[in-house]
C-alpha positions as CSV (number, residue, x, y, z in Angstrom):
1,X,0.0,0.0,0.0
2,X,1.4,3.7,-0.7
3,X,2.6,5.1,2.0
4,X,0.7,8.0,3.4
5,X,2.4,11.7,3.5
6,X,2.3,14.5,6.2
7,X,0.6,17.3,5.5
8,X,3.1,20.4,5.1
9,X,3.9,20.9,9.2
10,X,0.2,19.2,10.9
11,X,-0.8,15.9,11.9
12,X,-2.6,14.9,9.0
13,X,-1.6,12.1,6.9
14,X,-2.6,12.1,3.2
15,X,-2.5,9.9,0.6
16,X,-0.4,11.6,-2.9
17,X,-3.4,12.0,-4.8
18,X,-6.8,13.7,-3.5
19,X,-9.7,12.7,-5.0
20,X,-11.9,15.9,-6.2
21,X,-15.6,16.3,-5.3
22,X,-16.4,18.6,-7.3
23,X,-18.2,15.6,-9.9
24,X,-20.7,14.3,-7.0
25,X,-24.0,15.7,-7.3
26,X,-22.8,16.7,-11.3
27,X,-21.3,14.2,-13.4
28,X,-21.5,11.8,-11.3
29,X,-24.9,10.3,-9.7
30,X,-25.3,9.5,-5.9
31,X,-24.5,5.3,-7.0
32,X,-21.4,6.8,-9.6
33,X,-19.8,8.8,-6.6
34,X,-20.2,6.0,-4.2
35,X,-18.4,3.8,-6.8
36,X,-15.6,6.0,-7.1
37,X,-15.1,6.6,-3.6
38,X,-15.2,3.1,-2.5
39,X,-12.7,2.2,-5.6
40,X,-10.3,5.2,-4.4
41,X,-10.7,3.9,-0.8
42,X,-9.6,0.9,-1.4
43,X,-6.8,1.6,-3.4
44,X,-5.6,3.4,-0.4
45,X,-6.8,6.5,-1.1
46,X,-8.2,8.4,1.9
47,X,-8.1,12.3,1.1
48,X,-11.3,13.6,-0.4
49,X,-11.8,17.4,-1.3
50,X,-15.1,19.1,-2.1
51,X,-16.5,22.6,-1.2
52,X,-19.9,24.0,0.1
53,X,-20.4,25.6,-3.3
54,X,-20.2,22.4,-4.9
55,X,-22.5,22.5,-7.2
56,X,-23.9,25.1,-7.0
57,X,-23.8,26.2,-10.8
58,X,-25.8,23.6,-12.0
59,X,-29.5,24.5,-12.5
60,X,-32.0,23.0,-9.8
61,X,-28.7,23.0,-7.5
62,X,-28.1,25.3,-4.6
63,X,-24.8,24.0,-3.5
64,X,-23.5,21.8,-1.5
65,X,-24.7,18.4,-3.3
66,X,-21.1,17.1,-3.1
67,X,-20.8,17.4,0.2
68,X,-24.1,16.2,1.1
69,X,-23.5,13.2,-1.6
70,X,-19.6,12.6,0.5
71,X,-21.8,12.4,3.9
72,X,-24.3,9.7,2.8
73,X,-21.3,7.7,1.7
74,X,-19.3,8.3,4.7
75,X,-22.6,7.4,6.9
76,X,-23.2,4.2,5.1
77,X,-19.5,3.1,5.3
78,X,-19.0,4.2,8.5
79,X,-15.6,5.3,8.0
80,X,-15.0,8.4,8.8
81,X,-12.1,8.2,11.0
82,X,-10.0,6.7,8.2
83,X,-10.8,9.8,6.1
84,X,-9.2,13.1,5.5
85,X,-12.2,15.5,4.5
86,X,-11.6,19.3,3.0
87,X,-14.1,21.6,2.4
88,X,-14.2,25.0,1.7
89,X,-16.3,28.4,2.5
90,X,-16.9,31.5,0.6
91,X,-18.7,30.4,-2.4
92,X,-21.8,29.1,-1.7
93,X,-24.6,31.2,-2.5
94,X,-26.0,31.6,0.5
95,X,-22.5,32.6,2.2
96,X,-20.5,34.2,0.3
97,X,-17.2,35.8,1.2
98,X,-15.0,35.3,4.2
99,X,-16.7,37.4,7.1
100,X,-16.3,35.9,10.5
101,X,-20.3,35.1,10.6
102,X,-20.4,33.8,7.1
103,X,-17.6,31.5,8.2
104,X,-19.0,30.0,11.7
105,X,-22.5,29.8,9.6
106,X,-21.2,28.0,6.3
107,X,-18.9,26.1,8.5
108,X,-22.2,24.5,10.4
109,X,-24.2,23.9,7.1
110,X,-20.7,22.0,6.0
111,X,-20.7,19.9,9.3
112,X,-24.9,18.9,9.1
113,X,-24.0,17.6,5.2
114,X,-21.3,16.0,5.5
115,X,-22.5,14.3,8.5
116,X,-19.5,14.9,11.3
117,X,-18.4,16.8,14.0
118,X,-15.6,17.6,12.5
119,X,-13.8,19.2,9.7
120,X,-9.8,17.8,8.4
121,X,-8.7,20.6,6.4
122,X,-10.9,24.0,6.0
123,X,-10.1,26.4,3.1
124,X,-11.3,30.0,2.2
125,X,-11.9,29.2,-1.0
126,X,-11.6,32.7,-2.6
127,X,-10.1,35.5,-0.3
128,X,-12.2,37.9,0.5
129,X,-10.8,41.1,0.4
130,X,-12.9,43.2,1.7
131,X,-12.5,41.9,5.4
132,X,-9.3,42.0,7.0
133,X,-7.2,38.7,7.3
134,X,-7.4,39.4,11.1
135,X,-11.3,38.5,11.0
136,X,-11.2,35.8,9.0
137,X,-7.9,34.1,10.8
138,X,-9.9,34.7,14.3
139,X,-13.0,33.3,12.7
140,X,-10.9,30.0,11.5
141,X,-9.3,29.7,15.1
142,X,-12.3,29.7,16.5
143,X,-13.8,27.1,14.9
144,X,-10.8,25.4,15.4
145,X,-10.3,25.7,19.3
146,X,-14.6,24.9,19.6
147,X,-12.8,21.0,18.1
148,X,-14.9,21.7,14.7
149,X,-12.2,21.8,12.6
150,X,-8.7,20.5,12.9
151,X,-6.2,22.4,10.1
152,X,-7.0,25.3,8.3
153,X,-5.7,26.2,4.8
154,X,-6.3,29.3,2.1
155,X,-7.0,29.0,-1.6
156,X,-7.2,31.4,-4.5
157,X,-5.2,34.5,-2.4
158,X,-2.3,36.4,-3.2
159,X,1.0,35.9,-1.4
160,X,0.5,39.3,-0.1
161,X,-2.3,38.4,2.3
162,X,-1.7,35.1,2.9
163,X,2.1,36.3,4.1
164,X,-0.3,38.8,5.9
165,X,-2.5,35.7,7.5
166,X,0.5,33.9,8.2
167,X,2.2,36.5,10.3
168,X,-1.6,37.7,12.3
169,X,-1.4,33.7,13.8
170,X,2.5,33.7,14.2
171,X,2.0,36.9,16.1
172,X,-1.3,36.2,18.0
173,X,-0.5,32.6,18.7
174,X,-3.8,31.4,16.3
175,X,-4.3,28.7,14.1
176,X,-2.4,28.9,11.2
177,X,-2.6,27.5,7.2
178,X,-0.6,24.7,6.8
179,X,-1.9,24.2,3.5
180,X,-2.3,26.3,-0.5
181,X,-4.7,25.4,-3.3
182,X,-3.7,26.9,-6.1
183,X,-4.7,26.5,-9.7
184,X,-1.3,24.5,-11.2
185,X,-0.3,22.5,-13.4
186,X,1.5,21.7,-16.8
187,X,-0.3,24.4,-19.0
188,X,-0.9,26.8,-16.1
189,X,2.4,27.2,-14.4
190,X,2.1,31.1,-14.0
191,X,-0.7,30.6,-11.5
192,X,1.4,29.3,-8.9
193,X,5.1,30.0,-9.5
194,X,7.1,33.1,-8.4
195,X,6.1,34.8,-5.0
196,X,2.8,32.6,-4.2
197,X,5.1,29.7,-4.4
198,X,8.4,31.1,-2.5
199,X,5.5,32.2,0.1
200,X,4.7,28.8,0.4
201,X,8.0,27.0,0.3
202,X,9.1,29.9,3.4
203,X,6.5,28.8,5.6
204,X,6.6,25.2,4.6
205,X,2.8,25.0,3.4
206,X,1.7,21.9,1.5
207,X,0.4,22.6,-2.0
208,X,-2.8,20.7,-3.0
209,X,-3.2,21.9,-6.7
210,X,-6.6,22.0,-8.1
211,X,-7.2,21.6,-12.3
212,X,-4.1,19.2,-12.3
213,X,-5.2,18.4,-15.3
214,X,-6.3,21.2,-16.7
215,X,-10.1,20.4,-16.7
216,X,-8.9,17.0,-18.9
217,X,-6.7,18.6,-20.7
218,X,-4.0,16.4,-19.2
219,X,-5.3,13.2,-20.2
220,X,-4.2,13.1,-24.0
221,X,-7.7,12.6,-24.9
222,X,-8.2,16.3,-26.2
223,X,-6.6,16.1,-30.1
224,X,-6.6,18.0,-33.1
225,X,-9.8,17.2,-35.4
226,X,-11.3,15.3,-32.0
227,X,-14.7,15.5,-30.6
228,X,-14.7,15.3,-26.4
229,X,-18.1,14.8,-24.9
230,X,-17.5,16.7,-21.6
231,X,-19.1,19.3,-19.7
232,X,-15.7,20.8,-19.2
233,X,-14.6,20.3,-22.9
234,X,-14.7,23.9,-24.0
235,X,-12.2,25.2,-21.4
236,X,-9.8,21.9,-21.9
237,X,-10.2,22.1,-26.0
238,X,-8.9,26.1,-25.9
239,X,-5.0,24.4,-24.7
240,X,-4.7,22.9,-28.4
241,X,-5.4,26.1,-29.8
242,X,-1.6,27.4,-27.9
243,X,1.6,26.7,-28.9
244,X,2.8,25.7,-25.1
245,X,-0.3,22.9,-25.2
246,X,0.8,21.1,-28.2
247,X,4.2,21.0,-27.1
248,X,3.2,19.8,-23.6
249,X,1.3,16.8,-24.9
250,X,4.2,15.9,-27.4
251,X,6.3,15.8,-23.8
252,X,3.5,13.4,-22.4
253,X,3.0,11.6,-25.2
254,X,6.8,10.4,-25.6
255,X,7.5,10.0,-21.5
256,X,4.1,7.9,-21.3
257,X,5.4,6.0,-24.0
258,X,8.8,5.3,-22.8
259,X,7.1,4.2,-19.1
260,X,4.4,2.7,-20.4
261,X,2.1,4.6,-18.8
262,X,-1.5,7.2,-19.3
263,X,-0.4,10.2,-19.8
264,X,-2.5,12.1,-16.6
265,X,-0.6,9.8,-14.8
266,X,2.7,11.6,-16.2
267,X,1.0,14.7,-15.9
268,X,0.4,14.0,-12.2
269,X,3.5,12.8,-11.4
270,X,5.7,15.7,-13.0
271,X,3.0,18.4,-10.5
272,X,3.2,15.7,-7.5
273,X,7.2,16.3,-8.0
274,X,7.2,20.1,-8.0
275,X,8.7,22.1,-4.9
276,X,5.6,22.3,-2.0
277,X,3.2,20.3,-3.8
278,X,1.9,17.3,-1.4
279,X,-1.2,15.8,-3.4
280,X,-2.7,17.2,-6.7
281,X,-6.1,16.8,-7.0
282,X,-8.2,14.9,-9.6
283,X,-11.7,14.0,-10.1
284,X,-13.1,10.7,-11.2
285,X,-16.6,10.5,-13.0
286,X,-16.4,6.8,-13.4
287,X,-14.6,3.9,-11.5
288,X,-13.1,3.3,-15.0
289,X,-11.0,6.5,-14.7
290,X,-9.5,6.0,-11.4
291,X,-6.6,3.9,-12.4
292,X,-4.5,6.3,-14.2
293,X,-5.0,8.9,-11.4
294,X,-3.7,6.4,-8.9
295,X,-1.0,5.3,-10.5
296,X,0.5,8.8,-9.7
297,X,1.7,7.2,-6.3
298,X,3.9,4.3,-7.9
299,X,5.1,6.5,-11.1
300,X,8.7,8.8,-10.1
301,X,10.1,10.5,-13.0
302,X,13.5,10.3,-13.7
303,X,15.3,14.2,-13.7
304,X,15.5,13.9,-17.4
305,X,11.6,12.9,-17.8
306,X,10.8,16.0,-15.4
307,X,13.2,18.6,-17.2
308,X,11.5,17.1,-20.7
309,X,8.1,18.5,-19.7
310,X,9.3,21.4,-17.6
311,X,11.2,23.0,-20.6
312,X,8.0,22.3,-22.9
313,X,5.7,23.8,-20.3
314,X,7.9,26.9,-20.2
């Protein structure tokens, strides 16, 4: 079994891949994402991220049907403790942004779907700007100390206020991120690298990259002349249109080739081998899907493999 990995500088122990929520309650019906859970589960897999706004943009939906579908599931397997569940607030329609009542409200709402006491790993999910990092970080500690939720972690901020978060806890002695989700990966390298990164790495914060494969981009199955039948197909079809996308899937192409292996799992295994990044995330519609986003915990690169696809991602 793959061994488990800490968490940037807490107690939590993840598997290399986290499984993305954001399919239950979309793609994926209630019996679809209970298949793919229990097929990720027993793989090993026990790190499973969602968000209350999931999924919310999907008429007839008001958010929070992927949590609510990751509760039933947990309920009926009645393994919860073996889980590592994030969730995120600031999205969801009916609490949006990051004030220290939307966060204590959204936070319960989160708790009643998913069925626990308890939250693993908490993000803001976009910052909110208009309140200042010393709310929300009070608001996260709170929860926190009240045994509600047991890490806390920021996504979609600049390094600017998350250095700013970062020093409010050191200086108050509050609970502090331990953990980043940015938007990263082989045709979006801009998003993350330079001072978000180096912010990061200096305070030894575990990456969790969301679109690590670029909306299926990453999986090779997106060609010139090729039809996709996805609801994501639009945004993953513009990276043929660029000069870096092409040259990045020539890059997979020939390393999957050499290895013998799917190209997301390449794609995977050169983000999983960046500087900070812990566990990229991936979603599963299917069972079927699963095995080449697992096989990211058995595949290591060689240097030249990784400097193949860096320079053709530059």
């Amino acid at each position: 079994m793959t061994s488990l990995r800490p968490l940037g500088s807490s107690d939590l122990q993840v598997f290399p891949l986290s499984l993305g929520g954001n399919v239950f309650g979309w793609t994926a019906d209630e019996d679809q994402s209970f298949a793919v859970l229990d097929a990720y589960v027993a793989a090993g897999g026990n790190f499973i991220d969602t968000a209350d706004a999931y999924t919310a943009w999907i008429e007839g939906n008001h958010g929070g049907e992927s949590e609510t579908v990751i509760g039933k599931w947990l309920a009926s397997r009645s393994n919860r403790s073996d889980i590592v569940v994030a969730t995120k607030v600031g999205a969801h329609p009916d609490y949006k942004g990051l004030s220290a009542a939307t966060i204590k409200g959204a936070a319960e709402q989160s708790l009643r779907r998913l069925g626990t006491d308890h939250i693993d790993l908490y993000y803001t999910h976009f910052d909110d700007e208009t309140v200042p990092v010393e709310e929300i970080i009070t608001a996260l500690d709170q929860l926190v100390k009240d045994g509600k939720v047991r890490q806390i972690a920021a996504s979609n901020i600049s390094p600017e206020r998350l250095q700013a978060s970062l020093d409010f806890s050191e200086r108050e002695g509050l609970a502090r991120y331990i953990a980043l989700q940015p938007h990263y990966n082989l045709v979006s390298r801009h998003t993350y690298e330079g001072p978000l990164q180096e912010t990061a790495a200096r305070a030894g914060l575990a990456a969790v990259p969301y679109f690590a494969l670029a909306a299926g981009f990453l999986t090779g199955k997106y060609r010139p002349g090729t039809t996709v039948e996805s609801a994501r197909s639009a945004k993953a079809g513009e990276h043929l249109e660029s000069e870096r996308g092409r040259k990045v899937l020539a890059a997979l192409d020939k390393v999957a080739t050499e290895r013998d292996a799917e190209i997301a799992t390449v794609a995977l295994a050169w983000l999983a081998a960046r500087p900070t990044v812990a566990a990229p995330i991936a979603s599963a519609r299917t069972v079927e899907q699963l095995p080449a986003l697992l096989a990211v915990a058995d595949l290591e690169l060689t240097e030249a493999e990784r400097t193949l696809l860096t320079e053709a991602s530059a």
